[in-house]
Residue, then its C-alpha position, 0 to 999 in steps of 0.5 A: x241706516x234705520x235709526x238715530x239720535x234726534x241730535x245727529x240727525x238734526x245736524x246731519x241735515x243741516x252739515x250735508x245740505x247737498x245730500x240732503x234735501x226737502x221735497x213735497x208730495x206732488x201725487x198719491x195713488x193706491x195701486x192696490x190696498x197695499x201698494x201705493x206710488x207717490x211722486x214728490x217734487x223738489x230741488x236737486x239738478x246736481x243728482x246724476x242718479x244710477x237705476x237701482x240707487x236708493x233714497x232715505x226718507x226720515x219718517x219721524x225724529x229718530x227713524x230712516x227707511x231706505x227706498x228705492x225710486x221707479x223714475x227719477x228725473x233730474x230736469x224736471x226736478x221730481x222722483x216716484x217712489x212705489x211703495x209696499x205698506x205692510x201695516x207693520x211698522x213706523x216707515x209703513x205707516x208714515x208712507x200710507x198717510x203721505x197727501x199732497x202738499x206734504x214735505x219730508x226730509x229726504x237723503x238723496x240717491x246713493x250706493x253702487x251701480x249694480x244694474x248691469x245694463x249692458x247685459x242682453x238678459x235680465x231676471x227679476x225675482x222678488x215681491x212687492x217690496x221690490x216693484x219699485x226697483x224692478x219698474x225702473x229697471x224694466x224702462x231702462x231694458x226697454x229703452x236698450x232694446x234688452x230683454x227680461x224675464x222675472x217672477x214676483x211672489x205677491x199677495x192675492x190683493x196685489x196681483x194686479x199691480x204689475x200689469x198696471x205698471x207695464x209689468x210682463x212677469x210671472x205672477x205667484x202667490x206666496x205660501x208657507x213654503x219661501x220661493x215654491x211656486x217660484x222656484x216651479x216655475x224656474x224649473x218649468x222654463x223651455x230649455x232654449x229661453x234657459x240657454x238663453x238666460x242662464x248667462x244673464x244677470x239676476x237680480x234676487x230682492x225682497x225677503x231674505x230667506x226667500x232669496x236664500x232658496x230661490x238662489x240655491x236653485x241657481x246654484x244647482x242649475x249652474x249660475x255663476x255667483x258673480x252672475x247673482x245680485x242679491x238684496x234683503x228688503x226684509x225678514x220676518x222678526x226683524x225691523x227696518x231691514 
């Protein structure tokens, strides 16, 4: 859902009030220039919320954008979002000038379990639209004792970032050539972490021609499909993806 008549979404908020809910800005903080993490504090202990679940934040009269928390917790009544502010659109900019106190309309988690957490071996391959999702799901590794490996493709400004977060991936910056140096890095993996690792579950998020390449290479190197998650956050000449 990336748009909508005022109208309806007027409506919708107040016909779906267990799925819908106001919640204030209770921190901000700049990870980088262009990567922002914000808690926001509300009201919703009926939420059994699955890592990987995605809310939908209005940012103004007609538009929506999906986002996916890094915490969620339900008792306390509060939820963190890291975001990517790519400068390019009405979502960005709403998010780079959210502060404390600020209230906005949230549609709260929903989709399928798609974390497969039983699993022993995680791979995480994306960018910096997908930090948020990969943070909560290297805590609910951790907490399992399970193990992760994972790649992210970032620009030079926000290197840092994963370190920050606990974050133990590789890091490449991105060039004109979608998933190169991830894709060398892939194929530079000791065969015994690979033996390891190939019956694992893998989770391909991000740029949507970027996932394409990186899983071909999966393909060829005999990783099930049934084996491969995949999620588009966004492609280039597209809006809202």
């Amino acid at each position: 859902m990336n748009s909508m008549p005022r109208i309806i979404g007027d409506f919708m908020e107040r016909a779906f009030t267990s799925k819908i809910c106001k919640v204030n800005v209770a921190a901000t903080k700049m990870l980088s220039e262009n990567v922002k993490m914000i808690q926001f504090k509300g009201h919703f202990p009926h939420i059994n919320f699955k890592t990987g679940q995605a809310i939908v934040i209005r940012i103004d009269d007609t538009n929506y954008r999906n986002y996916t928390p890094s915490k969620w917790n339900r008792e306390e009544g509060w939820f963190e979002v890291i975001f990517h502010i790519h400068k390019n659109g009405p979502g960005s900019y709403f998010i780079e000038n959210l502060k404390p106190n600020d209230q906005i309309t949230v549609g709260l988690p929903r989709g399928f379990e798609f974390f497969k957490k039983e699993e022993k071996y995680h791979f995480f391959y994306g960018d910096e639209t997908c930090i948020s999702v990969f943070k909560s799901f290297k805590d609910e590794i951790n907490a399992n004792e399970n193990n992760y490996l994972g790649i992210l493709e970032l620009d030079a400004g926000a290197i840092e970032v994963p370190k920050m977060l606990g974050l133990e991936v590789d890091i490449v910056q991105k060039t004109n050539i979608k998933a190169e140096l991830a894709i060398e890095i892939l194929n530079k993996l000791d065969a015994k972490i690979w033996d390891l690792w190939q019956h694992g579950q893998f989770y391909l998020m991000g740029n949507a021609k970027s996932i394409q390449a990186f899983r071909k290479v999966l393909k060829e190197k005999g990783v099930l499909n049934k084996k491969i998650y995949t999620q588009s956050y966004w492609a280039e000449g597209k809006i809202g993806l």
